[in-house]
C-alpha positions as CSV (number, residue, x, y, z in Angstrom):
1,X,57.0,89.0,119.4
2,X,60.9,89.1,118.8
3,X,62.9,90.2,121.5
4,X,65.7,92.9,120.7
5,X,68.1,92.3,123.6
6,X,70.6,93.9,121.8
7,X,69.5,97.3,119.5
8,X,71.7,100.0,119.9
9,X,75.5,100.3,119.0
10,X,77.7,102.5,121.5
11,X,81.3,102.8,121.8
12,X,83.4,100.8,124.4
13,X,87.0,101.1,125.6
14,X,88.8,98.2,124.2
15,X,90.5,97.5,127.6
16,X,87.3,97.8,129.6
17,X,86.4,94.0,127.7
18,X,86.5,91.5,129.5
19,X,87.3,88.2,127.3
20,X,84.7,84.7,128.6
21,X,87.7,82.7,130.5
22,X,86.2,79.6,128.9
23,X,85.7,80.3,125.4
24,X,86.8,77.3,123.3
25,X,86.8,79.0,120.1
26,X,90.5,79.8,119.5
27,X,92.2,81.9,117.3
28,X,95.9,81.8,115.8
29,X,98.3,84.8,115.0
30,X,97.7,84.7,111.6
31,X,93.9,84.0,111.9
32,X,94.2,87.8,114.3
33,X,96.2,88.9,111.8
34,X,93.7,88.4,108.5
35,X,90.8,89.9,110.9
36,X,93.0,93.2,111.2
37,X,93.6,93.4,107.3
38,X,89.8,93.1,107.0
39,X,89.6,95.9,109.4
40,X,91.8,98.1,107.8
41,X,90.6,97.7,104.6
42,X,86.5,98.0,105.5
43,X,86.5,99.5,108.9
44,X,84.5,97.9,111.6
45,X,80.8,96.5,110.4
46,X,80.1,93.9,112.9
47,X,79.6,95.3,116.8
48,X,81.2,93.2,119.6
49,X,78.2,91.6,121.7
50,X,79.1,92.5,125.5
51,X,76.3,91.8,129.0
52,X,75.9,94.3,130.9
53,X,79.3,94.1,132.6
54,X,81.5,94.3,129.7
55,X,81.6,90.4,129.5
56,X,82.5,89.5,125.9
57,X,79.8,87.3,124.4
58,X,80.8,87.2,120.5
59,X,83.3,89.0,119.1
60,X,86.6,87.7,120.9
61,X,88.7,87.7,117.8
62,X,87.8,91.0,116.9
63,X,88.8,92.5,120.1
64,X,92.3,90.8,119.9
65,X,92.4,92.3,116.1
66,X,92.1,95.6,118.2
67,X,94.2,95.4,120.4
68,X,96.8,94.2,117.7
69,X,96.1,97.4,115.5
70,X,96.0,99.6,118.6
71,X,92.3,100.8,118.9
72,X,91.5,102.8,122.4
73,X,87.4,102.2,121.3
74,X,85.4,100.3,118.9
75,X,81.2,99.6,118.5
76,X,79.9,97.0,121.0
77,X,76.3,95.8,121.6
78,X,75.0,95.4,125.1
79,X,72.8,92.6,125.2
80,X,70.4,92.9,128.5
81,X,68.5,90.7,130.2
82,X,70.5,87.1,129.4
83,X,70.8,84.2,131.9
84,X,74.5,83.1,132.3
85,X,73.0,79.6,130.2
86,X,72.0,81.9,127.5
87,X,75.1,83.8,127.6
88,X,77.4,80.6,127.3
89,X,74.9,78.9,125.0
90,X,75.3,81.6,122.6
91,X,79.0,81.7,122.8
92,X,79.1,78.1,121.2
93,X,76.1,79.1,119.0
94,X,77.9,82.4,117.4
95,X,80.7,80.3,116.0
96,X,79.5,76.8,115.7
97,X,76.0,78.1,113.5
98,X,78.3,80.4,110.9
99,X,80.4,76.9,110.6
100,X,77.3,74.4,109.6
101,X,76.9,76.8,106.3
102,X,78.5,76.1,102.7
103,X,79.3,76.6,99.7
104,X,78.2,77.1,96.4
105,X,81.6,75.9,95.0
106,X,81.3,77.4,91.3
107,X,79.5,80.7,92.5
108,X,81.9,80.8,94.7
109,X,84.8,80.2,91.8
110,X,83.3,82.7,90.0
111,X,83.2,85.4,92.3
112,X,86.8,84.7,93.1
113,X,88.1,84.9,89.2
114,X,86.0,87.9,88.7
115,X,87.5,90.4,92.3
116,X,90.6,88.7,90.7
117,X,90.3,90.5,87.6
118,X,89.8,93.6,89.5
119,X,93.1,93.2,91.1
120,X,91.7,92.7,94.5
121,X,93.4,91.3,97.2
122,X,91.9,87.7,97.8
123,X,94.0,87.5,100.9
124,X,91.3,89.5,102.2
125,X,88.4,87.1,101.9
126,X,89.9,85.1,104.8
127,X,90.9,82.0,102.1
128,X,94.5,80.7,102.4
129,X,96.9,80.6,99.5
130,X,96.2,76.5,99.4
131,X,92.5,77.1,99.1
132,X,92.9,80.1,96.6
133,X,95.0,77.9,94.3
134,X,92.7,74.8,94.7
135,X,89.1,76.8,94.1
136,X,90.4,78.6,91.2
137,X,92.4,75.9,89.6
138,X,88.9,74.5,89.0
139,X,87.4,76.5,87.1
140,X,87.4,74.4,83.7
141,X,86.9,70.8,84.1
142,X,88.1,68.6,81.8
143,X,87.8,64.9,79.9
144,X,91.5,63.4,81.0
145,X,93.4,64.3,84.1
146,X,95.1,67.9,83.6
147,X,99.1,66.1,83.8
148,X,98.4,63.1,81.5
149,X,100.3,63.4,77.9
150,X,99.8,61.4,75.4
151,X,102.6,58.6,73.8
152,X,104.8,60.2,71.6
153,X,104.7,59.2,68.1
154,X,107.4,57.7,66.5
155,X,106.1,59.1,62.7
156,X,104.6,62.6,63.8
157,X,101.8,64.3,61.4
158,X,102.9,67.8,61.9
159,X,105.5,69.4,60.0
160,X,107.9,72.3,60.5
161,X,105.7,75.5,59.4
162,X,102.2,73.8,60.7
163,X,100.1,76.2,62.7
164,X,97.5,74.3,64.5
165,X,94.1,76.1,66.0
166,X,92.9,75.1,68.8
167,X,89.9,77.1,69.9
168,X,91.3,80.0,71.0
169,X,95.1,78.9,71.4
170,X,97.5,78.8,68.5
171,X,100.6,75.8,68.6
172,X,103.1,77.3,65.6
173,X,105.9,74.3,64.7
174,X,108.8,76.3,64.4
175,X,111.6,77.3,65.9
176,X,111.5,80.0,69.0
177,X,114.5,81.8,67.6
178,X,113.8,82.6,63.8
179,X,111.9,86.2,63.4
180,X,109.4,84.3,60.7
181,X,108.5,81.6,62.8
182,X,107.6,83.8,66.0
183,X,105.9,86.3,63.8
184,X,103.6,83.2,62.1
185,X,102.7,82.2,66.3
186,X,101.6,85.8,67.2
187,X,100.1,87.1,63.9
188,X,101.1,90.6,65.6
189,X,99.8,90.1,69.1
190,X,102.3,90.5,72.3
191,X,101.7,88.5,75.8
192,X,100.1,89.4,78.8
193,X,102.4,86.7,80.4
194,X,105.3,84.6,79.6
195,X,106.0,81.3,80.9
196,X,108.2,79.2,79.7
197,X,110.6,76.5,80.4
198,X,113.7,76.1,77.8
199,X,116.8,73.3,77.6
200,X,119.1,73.2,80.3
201,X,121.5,72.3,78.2
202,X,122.3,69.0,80.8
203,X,121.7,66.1,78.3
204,X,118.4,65.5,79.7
205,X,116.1,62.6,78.3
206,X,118.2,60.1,76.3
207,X,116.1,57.7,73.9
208,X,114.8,54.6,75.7
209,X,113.4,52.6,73.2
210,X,110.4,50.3,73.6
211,X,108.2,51.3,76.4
212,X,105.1,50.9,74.4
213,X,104.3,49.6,71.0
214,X,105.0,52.5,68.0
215,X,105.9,54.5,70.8
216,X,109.3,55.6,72.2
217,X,110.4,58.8,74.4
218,X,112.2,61.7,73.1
219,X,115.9,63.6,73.6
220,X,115.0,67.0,74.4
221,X,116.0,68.9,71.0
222,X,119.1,70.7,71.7
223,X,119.6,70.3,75.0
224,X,123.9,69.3,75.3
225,X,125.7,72.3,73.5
226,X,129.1,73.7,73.9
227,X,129.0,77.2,75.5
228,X,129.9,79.3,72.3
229,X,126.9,77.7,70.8
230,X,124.8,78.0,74.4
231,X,125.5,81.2,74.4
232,X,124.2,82.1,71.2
233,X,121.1,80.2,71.6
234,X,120.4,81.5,74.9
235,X,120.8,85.3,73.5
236,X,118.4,84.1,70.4
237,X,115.1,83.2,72.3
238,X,116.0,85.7,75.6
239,X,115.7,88.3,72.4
240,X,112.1,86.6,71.2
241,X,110.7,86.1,74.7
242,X,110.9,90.7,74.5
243,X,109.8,90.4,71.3
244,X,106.3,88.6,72.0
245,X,105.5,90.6,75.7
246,X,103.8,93.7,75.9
247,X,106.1,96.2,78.1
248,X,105.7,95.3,81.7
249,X,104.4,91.6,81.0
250,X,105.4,89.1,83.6
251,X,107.8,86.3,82.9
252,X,108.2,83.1,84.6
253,X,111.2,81.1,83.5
254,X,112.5,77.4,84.5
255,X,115.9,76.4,84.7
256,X,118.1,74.5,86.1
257,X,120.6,75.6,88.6
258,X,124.0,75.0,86.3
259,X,122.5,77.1,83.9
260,X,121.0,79.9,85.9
261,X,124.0,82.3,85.2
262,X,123.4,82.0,81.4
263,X,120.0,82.6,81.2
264,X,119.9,85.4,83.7
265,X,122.3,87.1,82.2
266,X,120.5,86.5,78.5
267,X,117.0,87.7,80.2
268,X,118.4,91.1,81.4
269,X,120.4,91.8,78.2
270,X,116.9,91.3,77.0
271,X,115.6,93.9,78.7
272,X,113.8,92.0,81.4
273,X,113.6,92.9,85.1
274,X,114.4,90.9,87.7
275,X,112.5,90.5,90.7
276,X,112.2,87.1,92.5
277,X,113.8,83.5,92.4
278,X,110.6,81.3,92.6
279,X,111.8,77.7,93.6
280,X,109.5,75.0,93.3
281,X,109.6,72.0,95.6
282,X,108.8,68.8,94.4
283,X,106.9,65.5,96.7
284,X,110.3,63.6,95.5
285,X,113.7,63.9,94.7
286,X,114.9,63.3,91.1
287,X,117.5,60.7,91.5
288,X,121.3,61.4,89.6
289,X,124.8,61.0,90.2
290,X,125.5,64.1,92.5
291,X,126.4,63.9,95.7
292,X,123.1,65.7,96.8
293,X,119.7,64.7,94.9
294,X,117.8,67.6,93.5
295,X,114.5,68.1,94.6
296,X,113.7,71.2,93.5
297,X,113.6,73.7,90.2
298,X,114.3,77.5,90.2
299,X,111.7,80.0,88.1
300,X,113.5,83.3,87.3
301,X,110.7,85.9,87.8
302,X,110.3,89.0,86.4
303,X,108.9,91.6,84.0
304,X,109.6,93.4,80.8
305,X,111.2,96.1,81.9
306,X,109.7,98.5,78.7
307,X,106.8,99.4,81.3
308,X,105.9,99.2,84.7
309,X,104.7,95.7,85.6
310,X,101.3,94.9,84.4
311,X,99.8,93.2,87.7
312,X,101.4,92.2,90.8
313,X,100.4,89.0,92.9
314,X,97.1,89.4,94.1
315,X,97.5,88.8,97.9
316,X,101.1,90.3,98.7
317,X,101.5,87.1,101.3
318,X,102.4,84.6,99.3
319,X,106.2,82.7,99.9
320,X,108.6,82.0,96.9
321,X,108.7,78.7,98.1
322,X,105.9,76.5,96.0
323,X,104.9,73.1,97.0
324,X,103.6,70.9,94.3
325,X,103.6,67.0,93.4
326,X,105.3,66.1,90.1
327,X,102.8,64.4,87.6
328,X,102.6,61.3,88.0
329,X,103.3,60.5,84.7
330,X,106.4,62.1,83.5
331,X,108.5,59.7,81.3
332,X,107.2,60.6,78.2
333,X,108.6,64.1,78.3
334,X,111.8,63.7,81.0
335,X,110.4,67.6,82.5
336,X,106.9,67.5,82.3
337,X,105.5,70.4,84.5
338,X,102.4,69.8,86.8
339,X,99.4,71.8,85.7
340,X,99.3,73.3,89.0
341,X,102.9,74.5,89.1
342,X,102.0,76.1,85.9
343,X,98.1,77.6,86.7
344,X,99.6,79.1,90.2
345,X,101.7,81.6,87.8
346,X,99.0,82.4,85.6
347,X,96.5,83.1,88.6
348,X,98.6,85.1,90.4
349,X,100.2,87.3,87.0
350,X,97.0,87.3,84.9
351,X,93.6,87.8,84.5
352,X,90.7,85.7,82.9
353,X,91.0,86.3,78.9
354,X,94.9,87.4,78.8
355,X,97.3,85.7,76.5
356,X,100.0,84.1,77.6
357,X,102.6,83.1,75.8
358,X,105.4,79.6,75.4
359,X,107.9,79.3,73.4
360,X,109.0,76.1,74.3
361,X,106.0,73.9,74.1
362,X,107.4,70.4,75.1
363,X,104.2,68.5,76.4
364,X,102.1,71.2,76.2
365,X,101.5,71.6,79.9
366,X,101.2,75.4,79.7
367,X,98.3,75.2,76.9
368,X,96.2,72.9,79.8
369,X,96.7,75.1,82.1
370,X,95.2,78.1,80.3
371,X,92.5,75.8,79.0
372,X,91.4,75.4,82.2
373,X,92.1,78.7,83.5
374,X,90.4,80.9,80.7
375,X,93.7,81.9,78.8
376,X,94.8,82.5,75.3
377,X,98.1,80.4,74.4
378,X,100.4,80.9,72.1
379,X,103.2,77.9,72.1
380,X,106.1,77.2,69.8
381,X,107.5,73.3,69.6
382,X,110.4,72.8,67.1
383,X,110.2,68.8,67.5
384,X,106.9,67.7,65.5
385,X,106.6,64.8,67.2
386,X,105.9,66.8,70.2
387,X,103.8,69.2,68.2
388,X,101.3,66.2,68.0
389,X,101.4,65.5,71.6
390,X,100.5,68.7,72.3
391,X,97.4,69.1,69.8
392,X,96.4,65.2,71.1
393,X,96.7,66.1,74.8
394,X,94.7,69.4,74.1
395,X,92.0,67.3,71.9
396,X,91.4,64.5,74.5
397,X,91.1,66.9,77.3
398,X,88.7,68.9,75.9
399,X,87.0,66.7,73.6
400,X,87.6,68.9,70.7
401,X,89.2,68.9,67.2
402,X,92.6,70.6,66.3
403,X,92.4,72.3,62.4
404,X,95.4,73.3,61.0
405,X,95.9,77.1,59.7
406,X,94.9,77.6,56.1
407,X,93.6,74.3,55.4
408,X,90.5,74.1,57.7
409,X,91.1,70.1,58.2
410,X,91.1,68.8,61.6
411,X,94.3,67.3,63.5
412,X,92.9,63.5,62.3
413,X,92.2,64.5,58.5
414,X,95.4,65.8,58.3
415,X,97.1,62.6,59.6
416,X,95.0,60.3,57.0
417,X,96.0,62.7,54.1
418,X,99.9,62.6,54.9
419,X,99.9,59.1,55.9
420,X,98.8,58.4,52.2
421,X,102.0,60.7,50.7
422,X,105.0,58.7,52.9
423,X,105.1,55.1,54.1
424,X,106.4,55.3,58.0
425,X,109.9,54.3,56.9
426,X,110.1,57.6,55.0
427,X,108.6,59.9,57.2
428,X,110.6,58.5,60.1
429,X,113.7,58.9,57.9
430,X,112.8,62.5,57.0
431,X,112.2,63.3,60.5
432,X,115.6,63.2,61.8
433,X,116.7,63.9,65.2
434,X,117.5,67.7,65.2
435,X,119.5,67.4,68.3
436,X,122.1,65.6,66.2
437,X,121.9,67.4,63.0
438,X,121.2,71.0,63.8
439,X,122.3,71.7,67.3
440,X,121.5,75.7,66.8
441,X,118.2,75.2,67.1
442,X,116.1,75.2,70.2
443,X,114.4,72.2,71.7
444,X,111.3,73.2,72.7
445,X,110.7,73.5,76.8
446,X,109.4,70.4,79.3
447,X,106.3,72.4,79.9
């Protein structure tokens, strides 16, 4: 018959416990401090186990969480009749049995995206902010690594006005600050979320030809303008970013420091809020000729300031300092943004389903990252060339096919259809650099 040693909850006074001198199960400040917040928020369901003399048994970092929260009494067991083996046994047993179980690791992702969509606080599930990111980063595996971009084409297949579908994202090539062009991407919608990385306006990216065989990297459209023309620009897609959010829609911006003061100042005219400087720390420094080598980018974060915010960070713990390798491969977009970097924000500011919104597609980091977070994208790229990296990246990660808006044809249809109408030498000719011929218009971001 099963012995009941211990069957009957009473109440004990927290300083009559007596912690076992020789427990080897330790417990940090913050590990006290996460048993408290459980506490608070669900009240005490697991007795302290106590002998007969007030000797704690199990239950050591709950009686510290106690003490820490100021608690005069809380529920103990007594468990009677134990030999000091069996008392010390079970001391090692208590912990070192709840530690040998595991994890169903999508279960376990999916309970975590859905108490995230209830605006929970995960914080309270006793899984750091590393772990959070890493298990729900997960969720949607793909065919290619998340950060790896295709070559960019030297004769591109899409053209300026193209709208490619790509299952439930949109990619509109166009230009982030014309009313018709912004209107065509949304088709009426506004964004649960906005992130978005334009030009720094710092020259970034100059054309190295011959890295790979019909392949060359790209100037970032628009990205050295005087500041009358800056200006302008900067005021032009501040005023789109408020036109495509919802009111209180979060914003995440990169910049670069120099131009920080601009774009601030052309986000609040906008009528967004500010709330935190978000500075992401990269695994290397980018090398240049200043005296001090940046290693770092700064995201302006904030809301539309029409409505009260529509969700705030799930835990409430987490720094503004964000940790997280470059991609490895980066040189054929000169600011491609790690997935990661990019899935943290939509985490944290969005739930499973919401759209989120880019104006400045670049290398079509952002789209990934809702891919494989269950968002809706919406992404603008002026440069068509990048348009197809962005449709080929999405296609090889998922396996899928691109069609383009009003013609039904998919991304490769398409390309064999207009290869037939202009010999490369045309096409090539017809494409001409933007950032030397029209340098009003945006380049669209290093996302």
């Amino acid at each position: 018959m099963t012995q009941w040693p211990a069957d009957q909850v009473e109440r004990r006074s927290v300083s009559a416990l007596v912690p076992y001198a020789r427990n080897a199960r330790t417990h940090s400040d913050e590990q006290v401090a996460q048993i408290a917040a459980s506490i608070r928020e669900w009240g005490w369901t697991v007795p302290v186990l106590i002998d007969e003399d007030g000797g704690l048994i199990a239950g050591h970092g709950r009686v510290l969480a106690a003490r820490k929260l100021g608690l005069t009494e809380i529920p103990v067991m007594v468990a009677t009749g134990w030999s000091e083996a069996q008392k010390r046994a079970y001391v090692l047993a208590d912990n070192k049995l709840a530690l040998n179980a595991g994890w169903d690791a999508d279960l376990l992702r999916v309970e975590l995206a859905d108490l995230q969509a209830f605006d929970f606080d995960l914080g309270l599930t006793g899984f750091s902010d590393e772990e959070l990111a890493g298990l729900l980063a997960q969720s949607s595996e793909g065919l290619t690594d998340p950060d790896t971009v295709p070559e960019v084409p030297l004769v591109p297949v899409s053209v300026s006005g193209d709208v490619w579908v790509m299952g439930d994202h949109r990619l509109c090539c166009g230009d982030s600050t014309v009313q018709t062009d912004v209107d065509k991407l949304m088709q009426g919608e506004r964004g649960d979320l906005l992130f978005t990385d334009p030009p720094w306006n710092v020259n970034y990216g100059a054309v190295k030809a011959g890295n790979a065989q019909g392949y060359k990297p790209r100037k970032i459209l628009n990205d050295h303008m005087d500041e009358a023309d800056w200006a302008q620009f900067v005021a032009g897609f501040c005023a789109s970013f408020y036109a495509v959010t919802k009111p209180g829609a979060l914003a995440y911006v990169v910049m670069s420091a120099q131009e920080w003061p601009s774009i601030d100042k052309g986000l609040r005219e906008a009528k967004f809020h500010w709330s935190s400087t978000i500075i992401w720390v990269k695994d290397a420094l980018v090398l240049s000729r200043k005296d001090y080598h940046t290693q770092y980018e700064p995201l302006w974060y904030g809301w539309n300031e029409d409505g009260p915010r529509i969700m705030q960070v799930p835990d409430r713990k987490q720094s503004d300092i964000w940790n997280i390798a470059r991609p490895r491969v980066s040189d054929l977009h000169p600011t491609t943004k790690p997935t990661l970097l990019i899935e943290r924000a939509l985490l944290n500011s969005s739930a499973r389903g919401a759209l989120v919104v880019d104006l400045f597609g670049g290398s079509g980091s952002t789209l990934i990252a809702c891919e494989q977070q269950g968002r809706r994208c919406r992404l603008m790229e002026l440069d068509p060339k990048y348009a197809d990296v962005i449709v080929q990246r999405w296609q090889d990660f998922t396996g899928k096919a691109a069609t383009l808006e009003g013609d039904g044809r998919g991304f490769a249809e398409i390309a064999a259809g207009r290869g037939q109408d202009m010999t490369d030498e045309t096409r090539d000719e017809t494409q001409a650099d933007p950032s030397e011929t029209d340098r009003g218009q945006p380049r669209q971001a290093a996302a």
